[in-house]
N, C-alpha and C positions, 0 to 999 in steps of 0.2 A: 731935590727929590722928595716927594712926599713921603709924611711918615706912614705907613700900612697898617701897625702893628703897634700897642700900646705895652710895652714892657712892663711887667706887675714889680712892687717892692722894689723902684728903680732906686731910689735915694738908699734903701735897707741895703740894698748888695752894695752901693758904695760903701759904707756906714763899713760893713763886714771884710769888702775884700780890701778895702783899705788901698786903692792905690797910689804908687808915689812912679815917679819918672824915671821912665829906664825898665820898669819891671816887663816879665814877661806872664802874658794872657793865652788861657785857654779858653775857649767857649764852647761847650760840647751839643749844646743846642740853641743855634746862633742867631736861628728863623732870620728875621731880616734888620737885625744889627742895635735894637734899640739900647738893650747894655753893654755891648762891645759899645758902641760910640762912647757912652760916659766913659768907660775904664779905657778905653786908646785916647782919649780928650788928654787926659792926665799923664799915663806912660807914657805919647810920643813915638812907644817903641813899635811901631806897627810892623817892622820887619819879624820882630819877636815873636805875634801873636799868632792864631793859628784858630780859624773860624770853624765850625765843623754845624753840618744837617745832613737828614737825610732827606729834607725836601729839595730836588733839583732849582724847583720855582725859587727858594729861599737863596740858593748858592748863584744864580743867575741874578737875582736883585743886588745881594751883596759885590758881585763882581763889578757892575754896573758902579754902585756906590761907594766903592773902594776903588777907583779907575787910577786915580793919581797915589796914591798909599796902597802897597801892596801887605797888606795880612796873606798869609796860606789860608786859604779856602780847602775845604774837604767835602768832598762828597758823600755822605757814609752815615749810618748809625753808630750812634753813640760810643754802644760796646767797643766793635772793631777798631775805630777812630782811637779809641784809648789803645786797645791792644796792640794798634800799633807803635802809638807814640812808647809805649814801655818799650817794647821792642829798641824802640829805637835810644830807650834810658835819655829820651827829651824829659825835661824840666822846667816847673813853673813856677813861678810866685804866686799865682791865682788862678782859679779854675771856678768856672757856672757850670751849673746843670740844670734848666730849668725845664722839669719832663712835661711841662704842659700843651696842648695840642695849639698852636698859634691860629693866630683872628682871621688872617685871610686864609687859612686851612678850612674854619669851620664856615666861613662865611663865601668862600667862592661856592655855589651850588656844586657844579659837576665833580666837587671833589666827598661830595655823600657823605662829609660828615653829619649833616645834623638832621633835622627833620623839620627846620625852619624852614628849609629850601628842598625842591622836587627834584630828584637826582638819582643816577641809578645808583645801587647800592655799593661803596667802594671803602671809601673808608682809610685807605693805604698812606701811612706818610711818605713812603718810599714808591713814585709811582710801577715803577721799576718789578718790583717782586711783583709772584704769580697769584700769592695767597690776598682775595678782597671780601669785602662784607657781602656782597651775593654770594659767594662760595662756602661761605659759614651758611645764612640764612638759608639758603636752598639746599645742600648737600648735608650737610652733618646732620648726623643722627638726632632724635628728639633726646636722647638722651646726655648727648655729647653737650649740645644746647644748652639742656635745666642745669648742669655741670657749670658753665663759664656764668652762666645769669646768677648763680649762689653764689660760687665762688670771685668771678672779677663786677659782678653788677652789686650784690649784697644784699639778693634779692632771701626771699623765703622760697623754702624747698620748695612746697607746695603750689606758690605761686608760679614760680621759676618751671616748675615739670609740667603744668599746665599754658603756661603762654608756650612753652618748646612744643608741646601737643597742636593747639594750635596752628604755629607757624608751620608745620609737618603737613598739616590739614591743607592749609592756604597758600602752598605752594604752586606754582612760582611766584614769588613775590617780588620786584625786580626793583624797585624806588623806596626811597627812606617815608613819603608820605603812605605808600602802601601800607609798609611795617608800622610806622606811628597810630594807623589810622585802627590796624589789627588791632594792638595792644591799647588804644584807646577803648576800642568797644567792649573789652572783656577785661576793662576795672572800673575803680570805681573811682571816683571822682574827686582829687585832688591839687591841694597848691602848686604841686610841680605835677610837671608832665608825665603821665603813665609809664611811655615808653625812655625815659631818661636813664635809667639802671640798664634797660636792655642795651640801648646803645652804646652807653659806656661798654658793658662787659664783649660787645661786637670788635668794638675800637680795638681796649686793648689786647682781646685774642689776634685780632688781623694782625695787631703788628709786635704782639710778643712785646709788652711796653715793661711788666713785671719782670720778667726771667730776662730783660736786657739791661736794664735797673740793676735790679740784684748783682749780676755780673760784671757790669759797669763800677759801682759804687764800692768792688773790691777794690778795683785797678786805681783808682786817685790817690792815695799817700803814696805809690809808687811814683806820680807822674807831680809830686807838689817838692821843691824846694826845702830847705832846711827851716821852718818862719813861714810856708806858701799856705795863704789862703785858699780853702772852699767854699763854695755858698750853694746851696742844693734847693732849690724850690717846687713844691711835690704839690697835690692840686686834689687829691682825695683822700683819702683816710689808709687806703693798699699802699698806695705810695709813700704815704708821710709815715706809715708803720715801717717801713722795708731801710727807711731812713733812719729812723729813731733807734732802730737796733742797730747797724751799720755802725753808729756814730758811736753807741755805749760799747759794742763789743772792741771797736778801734780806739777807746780811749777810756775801760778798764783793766789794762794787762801790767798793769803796773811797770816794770823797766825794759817791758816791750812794749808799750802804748806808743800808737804811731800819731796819735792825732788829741788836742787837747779840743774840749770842746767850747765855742763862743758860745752857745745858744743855748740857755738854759731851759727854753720853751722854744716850741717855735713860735716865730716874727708872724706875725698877719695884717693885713692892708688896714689902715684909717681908713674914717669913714669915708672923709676926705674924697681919699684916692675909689673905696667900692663907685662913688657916685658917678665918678667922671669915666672908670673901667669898671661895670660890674662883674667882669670874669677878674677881678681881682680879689672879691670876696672869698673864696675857695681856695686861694695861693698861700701856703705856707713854707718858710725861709729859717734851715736851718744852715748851721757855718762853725767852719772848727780850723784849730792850726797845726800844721804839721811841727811835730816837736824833733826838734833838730839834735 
């Protein structure tokens, strides 16, 4: 089967989760298998492991590609996927969390993530839910708008309350080239793309990527073994922030510290690997161990 997806810092998450045969694997964002395969290469234990997306496309690939080896497949966002395995006091030797939006998500058009390709506007990991990027774009207040563009894009107020003004203006707006094309004409003229912050902060409102994060990133010293590795790979600056405290609050409580940390910085791609994946320029890999 052909590979779809270029997994970022694949040798770095060996390097950290360290695995050895026998252990048990979580992968809480699984897209379509390229680091599950190295770390089940090595455990063997594929009955052990336990694959989870909330892309259906992702969990249809995987099943397909797992035909003869059965891992438990999940269908699910992250969060609940964990809340459930606590639930159920399952335990790991090693857990990924790689919150990045995967290649053939951004790169199938009809899935609206980017503005590379003509699409209506969606955006949704989960195709399932109600809430999509037209129903931000169109519906929400301009104020609601300059709100998510400050806050998840990193935009300036000012700018942020005037592109929301606009798209208020220019409604209906219904394709990701519409919106790119808006938010091109009313800036000005740079390396990267005008509309790239709006998008982002579109992305992760649609799909709650933050407050699923945050809530997720509680639940894993629950769900790690005595000695279980994590390895977390965050892809912006919200995310690598939401991490970096996570890590320090969970591993300064002195004779309740749940988790020592590997990473003393976070890991980021060789140059190497940007050339051959440039969505791996942006990935940073942090990792700690459940202290037993």
């Amino acid at each position: 089967m052909n590979e779809i997806h270029i997994p970022v810092l694949l040798s770095q998450v060996v390097q950290y989760l360290q695995p050895s045969v026998g252990e048990k694997y979580l992968d809480l964002t699984a897209g379509y298998g390229g680091h599950a395969d190295k770390i089940l290469e090595v455990t063997q234990n594929y009955n052990g492991a336990v694959l989870n997306d909330r892309d259906q496309n992702a969990i249809d690939f995987l099943s397909a590609k797992y035909q003869k080896v059965k891992p438990k497949l999940i269908h699910g966002d992250f969060y609940n996927t964990a809340l459930l395995l606590v639930e159920k006091k399952a335990k790991f030797d090693m857990i990924l969390a790689d919150f990045g939006v995967s290649s053939p998500q951004l790169d199938r058009a009809e899935r609206g993530f980017s503005f590379a390709h003509d699409a209506r506007l969606d955006m949704r990991m989960d195709e399932t839910q109600a809430l999509d990027a037209w129903e931000i774009v169109n519906k929400w207040n301009e104020r609601k708008l300059a709100e998510i563009f400050v806050k998840y894009g990193e935009e300036r107020k000012g700018r942020a309350e005037m592109l929301a003004r606009e798209i208020c203006l220019a409604r209906p707006i219904d394709t990701t080239v519409q919106l790119a094309e808006l938010i091109k004409r009313k800036s000005p003229h740079t390396h990267m793309h005008p509309a790239t912050r709006i998008f982002q902060a579109i992305r992760i409102a649609v799909n709650d990527e933050l407050g699923e994060i945050e809530r997720t990133l509680a639940l894993l010293p629950e769900l790690l073994a005595p000695g279980g590795r994590v390895a977390v790979i965050a892809f912006h600056s919200l995310e690598d922030r939401l991490v970096k405290e996570w890590l320090k609050l969970e591993s300064t409580q002195g004779m309740e510290s749940r988790l020592r940390v590997l990473t003393k910085k976070p890991v980021v791609a060789e140059q190497t690997e940007i050339d051959n994946n440039p969505r791996a320029r942006s990935a940073k890999l942090r990792a700690a161990e459940r202290i037993s």
